[in-house]
PyMOL Python script that loads the backbone (N, CA, C, O; Angstrom):
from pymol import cmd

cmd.read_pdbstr("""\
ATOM      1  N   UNK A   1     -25.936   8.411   4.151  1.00  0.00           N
ATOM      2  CA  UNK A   1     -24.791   7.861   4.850  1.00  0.00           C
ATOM      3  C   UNK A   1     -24.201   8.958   5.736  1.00  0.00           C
ATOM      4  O   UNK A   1     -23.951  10.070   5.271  1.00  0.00           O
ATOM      5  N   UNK A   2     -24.021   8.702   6.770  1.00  0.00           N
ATOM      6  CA  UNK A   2     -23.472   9.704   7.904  1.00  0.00           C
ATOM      7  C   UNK A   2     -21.678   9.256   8.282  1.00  0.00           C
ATOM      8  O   UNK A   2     -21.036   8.222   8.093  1.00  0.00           O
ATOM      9  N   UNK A   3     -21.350  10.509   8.846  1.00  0.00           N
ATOM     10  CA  UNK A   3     -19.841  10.406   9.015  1.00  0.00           C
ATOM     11  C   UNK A   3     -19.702   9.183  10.149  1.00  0.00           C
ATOM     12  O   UNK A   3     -18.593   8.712  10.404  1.00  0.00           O
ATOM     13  N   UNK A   4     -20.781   8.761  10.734  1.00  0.00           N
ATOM     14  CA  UNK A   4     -20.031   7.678  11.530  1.00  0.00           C
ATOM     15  C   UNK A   4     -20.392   6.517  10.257  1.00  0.00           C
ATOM     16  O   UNK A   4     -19.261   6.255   9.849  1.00  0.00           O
ATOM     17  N   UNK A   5     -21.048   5.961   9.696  1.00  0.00           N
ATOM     18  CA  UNK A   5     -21.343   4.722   8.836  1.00  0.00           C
ATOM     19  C   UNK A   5     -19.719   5.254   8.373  1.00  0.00           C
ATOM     20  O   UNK A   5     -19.015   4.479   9.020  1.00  0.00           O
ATOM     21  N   UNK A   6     -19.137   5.822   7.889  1.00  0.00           N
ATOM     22  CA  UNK A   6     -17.719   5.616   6.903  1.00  0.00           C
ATOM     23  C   UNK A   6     -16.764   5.645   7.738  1.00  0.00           C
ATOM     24  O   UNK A   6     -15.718   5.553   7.095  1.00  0.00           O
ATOM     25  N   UNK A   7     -16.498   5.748   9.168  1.00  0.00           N
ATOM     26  CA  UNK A   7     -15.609   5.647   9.811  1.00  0.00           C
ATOM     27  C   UNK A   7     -15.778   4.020  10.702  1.00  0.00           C
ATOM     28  O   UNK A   7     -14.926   3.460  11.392  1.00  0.00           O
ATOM     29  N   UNK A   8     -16.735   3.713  10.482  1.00  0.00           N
ATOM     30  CA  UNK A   8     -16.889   2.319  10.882  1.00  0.00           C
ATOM     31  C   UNK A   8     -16.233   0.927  10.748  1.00  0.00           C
ATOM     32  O   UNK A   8     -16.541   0.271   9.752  1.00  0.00           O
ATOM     33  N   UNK A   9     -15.423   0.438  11.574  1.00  0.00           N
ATOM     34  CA  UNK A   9     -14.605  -0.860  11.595  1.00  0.00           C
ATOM     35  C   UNK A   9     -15.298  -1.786  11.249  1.00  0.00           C
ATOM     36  O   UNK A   9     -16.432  -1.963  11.693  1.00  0.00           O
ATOM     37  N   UNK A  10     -14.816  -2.425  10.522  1.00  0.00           N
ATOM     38  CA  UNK A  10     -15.303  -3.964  10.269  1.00  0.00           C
ATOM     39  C   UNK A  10     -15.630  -4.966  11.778  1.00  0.00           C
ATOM     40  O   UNK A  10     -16.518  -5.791  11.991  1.00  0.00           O
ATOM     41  N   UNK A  11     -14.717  -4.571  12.483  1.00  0.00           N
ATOM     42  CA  UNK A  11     -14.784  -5.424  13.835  1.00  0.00           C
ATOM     43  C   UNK A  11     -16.364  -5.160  14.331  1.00  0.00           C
ATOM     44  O   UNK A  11     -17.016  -6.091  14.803  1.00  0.00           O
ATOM     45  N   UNK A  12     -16.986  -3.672  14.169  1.00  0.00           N
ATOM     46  CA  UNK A  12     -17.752  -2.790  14.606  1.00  0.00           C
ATOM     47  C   UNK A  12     -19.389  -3.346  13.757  1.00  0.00           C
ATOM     48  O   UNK A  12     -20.562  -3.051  13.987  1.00  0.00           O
ATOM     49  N   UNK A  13     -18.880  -4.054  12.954  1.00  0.00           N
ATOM     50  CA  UNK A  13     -19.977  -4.251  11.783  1.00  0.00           C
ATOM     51  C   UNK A  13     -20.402  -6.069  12.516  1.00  0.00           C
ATOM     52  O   UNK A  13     -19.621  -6.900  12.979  1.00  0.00           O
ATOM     53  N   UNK A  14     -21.810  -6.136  12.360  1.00  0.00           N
ATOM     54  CA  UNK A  14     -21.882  -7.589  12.689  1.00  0.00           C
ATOM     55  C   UNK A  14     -22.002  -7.935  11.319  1.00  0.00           C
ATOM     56  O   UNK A  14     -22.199  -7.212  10.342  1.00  0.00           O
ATOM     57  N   UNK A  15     -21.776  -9.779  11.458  1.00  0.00           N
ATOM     58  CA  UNK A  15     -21.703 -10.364  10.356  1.00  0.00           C
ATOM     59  C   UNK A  15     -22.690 -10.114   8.993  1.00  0.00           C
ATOM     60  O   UNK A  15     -22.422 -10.000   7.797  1.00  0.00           O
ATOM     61  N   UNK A  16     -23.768 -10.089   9.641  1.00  0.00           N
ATOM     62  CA  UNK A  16     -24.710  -9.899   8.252  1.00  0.00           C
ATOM     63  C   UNK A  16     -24.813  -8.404   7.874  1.00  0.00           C
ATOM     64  O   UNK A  16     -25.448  -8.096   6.865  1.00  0.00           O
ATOM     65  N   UNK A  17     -24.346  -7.662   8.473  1.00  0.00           N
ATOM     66  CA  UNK A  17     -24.902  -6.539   8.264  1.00  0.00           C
ATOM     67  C   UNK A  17     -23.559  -6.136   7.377  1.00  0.00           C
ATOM     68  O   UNK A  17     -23.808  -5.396   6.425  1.00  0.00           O
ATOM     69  N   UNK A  18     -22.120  -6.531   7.560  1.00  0.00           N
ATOM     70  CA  UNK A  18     -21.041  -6.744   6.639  1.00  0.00           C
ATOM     71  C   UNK A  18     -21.248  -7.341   5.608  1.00  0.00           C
ATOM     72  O   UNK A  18     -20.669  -6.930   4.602  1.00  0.00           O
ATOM     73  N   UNK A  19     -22.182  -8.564   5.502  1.00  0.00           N
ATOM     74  CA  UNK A  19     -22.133  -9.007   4.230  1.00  0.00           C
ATOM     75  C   UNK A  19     -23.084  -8.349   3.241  1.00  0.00           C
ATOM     76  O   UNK A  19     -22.881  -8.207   2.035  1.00  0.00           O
ATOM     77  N   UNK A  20     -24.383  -7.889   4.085  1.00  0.00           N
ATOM     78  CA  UNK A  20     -25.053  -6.967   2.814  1.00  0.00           C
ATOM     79  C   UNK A  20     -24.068  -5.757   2.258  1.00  0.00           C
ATOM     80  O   UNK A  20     -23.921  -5.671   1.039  1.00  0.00           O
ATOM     81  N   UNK A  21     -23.566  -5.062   2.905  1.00  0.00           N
ATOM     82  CA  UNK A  21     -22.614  -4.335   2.579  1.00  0.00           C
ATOM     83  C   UNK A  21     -21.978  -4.744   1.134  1.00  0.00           C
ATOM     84  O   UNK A  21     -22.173  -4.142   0.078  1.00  0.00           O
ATOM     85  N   UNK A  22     -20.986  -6.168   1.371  1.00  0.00           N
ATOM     86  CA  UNK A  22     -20.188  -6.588   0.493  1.00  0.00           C
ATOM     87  C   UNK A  22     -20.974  -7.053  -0.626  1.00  0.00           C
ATOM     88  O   UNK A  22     -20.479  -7.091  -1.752  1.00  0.00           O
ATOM     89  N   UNK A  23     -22.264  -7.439  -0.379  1.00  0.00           N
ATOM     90  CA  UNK A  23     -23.016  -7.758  -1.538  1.00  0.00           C
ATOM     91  C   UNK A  23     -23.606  -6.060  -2.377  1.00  0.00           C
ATOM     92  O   UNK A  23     -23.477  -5.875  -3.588  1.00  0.00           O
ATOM     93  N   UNK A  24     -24.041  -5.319  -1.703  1.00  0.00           N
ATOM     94  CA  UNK A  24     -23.856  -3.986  -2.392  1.00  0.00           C
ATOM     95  C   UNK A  24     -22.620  -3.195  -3.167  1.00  0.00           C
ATOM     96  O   UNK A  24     -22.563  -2.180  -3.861  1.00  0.00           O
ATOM     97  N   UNK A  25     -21.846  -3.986  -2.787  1.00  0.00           N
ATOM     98  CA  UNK A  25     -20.543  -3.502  -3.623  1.00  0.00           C
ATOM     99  C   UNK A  25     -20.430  -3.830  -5.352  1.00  0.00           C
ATOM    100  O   UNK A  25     -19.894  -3.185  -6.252  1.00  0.00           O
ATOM    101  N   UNK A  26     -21.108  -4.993  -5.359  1.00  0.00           N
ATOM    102  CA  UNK A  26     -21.230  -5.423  -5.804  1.00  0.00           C
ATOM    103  C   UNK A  26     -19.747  -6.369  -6.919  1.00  0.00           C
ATOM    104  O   UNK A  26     -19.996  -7.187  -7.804  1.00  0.00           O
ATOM    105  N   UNK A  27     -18.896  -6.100  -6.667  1.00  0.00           N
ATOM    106  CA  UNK A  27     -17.206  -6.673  -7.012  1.00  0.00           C
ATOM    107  C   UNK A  27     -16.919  -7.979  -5.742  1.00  0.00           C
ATOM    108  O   UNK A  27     -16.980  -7.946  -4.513  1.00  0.00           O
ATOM    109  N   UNK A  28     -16.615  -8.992  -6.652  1.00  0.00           N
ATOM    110  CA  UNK A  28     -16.323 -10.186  -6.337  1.00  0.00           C
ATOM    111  C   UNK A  28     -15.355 -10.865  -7.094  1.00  0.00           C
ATOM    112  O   UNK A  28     -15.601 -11.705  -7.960  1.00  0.00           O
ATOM    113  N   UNK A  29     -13.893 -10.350  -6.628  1.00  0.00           N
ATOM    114  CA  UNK A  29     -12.928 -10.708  -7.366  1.00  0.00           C
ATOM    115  C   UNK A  29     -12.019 -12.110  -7.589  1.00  0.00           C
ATOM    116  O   UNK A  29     -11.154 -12.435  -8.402  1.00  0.00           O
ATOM    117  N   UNK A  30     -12.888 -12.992  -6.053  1.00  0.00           N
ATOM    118  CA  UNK A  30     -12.543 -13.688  -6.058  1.00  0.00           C
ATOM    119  C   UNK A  30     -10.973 -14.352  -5.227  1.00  0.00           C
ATOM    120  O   UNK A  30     -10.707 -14.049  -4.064  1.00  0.00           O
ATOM    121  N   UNK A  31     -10.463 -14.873  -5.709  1.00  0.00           N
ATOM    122  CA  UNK A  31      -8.782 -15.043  -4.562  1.00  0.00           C
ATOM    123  C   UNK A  31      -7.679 -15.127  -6.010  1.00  0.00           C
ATOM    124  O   UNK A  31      -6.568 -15.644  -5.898  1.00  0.00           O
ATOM    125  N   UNK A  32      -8.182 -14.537  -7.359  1.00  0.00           N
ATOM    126  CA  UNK A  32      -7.094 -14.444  -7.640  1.00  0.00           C
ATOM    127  C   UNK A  32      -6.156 -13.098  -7.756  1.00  0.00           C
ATOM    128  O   UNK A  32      -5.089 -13.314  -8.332  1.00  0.00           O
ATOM    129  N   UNK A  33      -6.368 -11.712  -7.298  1.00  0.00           N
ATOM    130  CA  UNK A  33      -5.706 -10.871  -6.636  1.00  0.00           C
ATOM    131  C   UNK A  33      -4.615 -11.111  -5.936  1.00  0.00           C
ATOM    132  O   UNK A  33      -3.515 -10.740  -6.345  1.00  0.00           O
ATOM    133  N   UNK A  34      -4.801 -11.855  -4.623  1.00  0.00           N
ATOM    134  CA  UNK A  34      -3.793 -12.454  -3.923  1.00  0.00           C
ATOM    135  C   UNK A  34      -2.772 -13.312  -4.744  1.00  0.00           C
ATOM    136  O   UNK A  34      -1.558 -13.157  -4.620  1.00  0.00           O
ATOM    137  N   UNK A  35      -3.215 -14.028  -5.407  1.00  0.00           N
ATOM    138  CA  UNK A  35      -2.677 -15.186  -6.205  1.00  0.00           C
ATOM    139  C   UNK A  35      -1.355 -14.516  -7.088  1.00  0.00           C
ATOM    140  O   UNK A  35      -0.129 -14.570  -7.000  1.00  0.00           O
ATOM    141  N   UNK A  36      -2.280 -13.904  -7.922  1.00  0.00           N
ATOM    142  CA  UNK A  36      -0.966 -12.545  -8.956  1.00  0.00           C
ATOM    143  C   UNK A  36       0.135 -11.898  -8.310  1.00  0.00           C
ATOM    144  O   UNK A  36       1.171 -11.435  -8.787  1.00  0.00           O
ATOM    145  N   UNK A  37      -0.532 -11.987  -6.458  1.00  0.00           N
ATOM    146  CA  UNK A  37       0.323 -10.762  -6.059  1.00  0.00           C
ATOM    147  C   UNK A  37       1.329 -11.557  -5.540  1.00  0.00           C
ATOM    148  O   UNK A  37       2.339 -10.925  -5.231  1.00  0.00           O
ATOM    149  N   UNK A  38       1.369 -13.042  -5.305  1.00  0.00           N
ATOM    150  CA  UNK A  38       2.395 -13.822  -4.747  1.00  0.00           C
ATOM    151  C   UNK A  38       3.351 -13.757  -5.849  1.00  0.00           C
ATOM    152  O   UNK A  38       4.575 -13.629  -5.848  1.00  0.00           O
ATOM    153  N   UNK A  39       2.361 -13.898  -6.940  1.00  0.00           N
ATOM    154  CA  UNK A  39       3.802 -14.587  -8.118  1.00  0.00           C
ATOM    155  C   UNK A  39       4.549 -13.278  -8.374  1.00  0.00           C
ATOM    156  O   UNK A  39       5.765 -13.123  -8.482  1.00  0.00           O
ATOM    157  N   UNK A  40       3.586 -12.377  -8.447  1.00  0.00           N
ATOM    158  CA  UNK A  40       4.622 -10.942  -8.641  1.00  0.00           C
ATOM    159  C   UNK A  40       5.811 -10.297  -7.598  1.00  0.00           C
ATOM    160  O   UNK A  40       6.799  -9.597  -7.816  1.00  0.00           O
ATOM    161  N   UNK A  41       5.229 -10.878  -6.365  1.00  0.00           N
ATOM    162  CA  UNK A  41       6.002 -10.758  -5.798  1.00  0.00           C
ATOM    163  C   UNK A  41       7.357 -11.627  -5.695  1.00  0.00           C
ATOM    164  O   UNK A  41       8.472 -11.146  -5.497  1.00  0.00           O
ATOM    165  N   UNK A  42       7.056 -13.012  -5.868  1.00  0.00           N
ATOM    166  CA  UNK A  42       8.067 -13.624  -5.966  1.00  0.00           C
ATOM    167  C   UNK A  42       8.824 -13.456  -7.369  1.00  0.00           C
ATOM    168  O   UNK A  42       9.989 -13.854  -7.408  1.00  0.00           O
ATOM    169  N   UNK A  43       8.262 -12.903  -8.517  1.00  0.00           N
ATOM    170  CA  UNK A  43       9.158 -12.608  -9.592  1.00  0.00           C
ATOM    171  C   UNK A  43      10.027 -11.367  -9.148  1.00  0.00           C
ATOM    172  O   UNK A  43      11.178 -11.262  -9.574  1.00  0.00           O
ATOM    173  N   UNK A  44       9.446 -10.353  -8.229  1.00  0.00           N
ATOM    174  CA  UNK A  44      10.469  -9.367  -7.978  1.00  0.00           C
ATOM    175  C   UNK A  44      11.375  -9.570  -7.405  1.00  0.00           C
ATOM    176  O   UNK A  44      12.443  -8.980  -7.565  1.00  0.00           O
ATOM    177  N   UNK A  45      11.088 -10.738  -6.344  1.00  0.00           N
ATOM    178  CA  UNK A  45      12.360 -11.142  -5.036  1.00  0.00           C
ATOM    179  C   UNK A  45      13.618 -11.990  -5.993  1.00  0.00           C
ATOM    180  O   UNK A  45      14.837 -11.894  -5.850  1.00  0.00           O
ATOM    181  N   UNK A  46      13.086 -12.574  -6.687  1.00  0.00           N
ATOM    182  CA  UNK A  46      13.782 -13.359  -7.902  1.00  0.00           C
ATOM    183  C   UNK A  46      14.600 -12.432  -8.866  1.00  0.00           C
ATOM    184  O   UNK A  46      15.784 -12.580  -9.172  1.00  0.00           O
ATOM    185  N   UNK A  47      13.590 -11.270  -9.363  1.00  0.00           N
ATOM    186  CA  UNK A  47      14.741 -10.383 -10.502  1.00  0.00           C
ATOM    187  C   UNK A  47      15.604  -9.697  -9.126  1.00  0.00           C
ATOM    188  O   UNK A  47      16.833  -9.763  -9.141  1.00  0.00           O
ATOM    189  N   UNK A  48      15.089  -9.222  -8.274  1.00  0.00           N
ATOM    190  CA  UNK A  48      16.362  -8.466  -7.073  1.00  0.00           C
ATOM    191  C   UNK A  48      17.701  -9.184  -7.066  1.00  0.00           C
ATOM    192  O   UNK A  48      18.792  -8.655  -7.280  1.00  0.00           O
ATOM    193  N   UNK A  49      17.415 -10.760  -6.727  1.00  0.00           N
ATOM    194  CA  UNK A  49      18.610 -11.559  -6.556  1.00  0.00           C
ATOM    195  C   UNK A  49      19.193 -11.757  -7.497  1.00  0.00           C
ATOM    196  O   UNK A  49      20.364 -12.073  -7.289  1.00  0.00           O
ATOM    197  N   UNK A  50      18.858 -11.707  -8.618  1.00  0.00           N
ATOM    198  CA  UNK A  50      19.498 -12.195  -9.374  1.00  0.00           C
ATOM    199  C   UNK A  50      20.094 -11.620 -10.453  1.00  0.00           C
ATOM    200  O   UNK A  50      20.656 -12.284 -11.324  1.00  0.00           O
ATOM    201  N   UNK A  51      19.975  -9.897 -10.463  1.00  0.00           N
ATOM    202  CA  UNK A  51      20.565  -8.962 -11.111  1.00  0.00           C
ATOM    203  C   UNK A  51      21.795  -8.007  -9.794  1.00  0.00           C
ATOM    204  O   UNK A  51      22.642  -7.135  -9.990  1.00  0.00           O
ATOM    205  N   UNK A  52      21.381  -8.638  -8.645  1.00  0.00           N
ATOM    206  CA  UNK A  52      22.444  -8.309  -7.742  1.00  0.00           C
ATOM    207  C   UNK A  52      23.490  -9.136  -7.236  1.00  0.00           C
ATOM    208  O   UNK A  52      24.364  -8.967  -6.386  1.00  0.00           O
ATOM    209  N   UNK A  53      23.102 -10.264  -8.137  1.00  0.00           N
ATOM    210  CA  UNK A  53      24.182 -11.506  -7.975  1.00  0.00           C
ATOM    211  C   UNK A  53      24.394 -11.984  -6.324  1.00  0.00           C
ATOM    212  O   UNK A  53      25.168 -12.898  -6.040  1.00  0.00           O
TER     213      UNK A  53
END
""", "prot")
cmd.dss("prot")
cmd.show_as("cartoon", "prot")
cmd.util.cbc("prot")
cmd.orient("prot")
């Protein structure tokens, strides 16, 4: 792997050649990451308000 492959944009990457990539990663977490991070987030916006009255 050379210093340009790790400085490389996704924009820069064509499609398949991004997805072997992502398939070498081999982590597929799926969409519930995002999911946790809404509710956590909305539990924080929720404890903010509501311990600041």
């Amino acid at each position: 792997m050379s210093d340009h492959d790790l400085t490389r944009q996704d924009e820069d990457i064509s499609a398949p050649e991004f997805g072997e990539e992502e398939s070498i990663d081999g982590y597929d977490f799926g969409n519930w990451p995002e999911i946790v991070g809404v509710f956590l987030t909305a539990g924080l916006l929720w404890l903010t308000f509501a311990l600041n009255g």
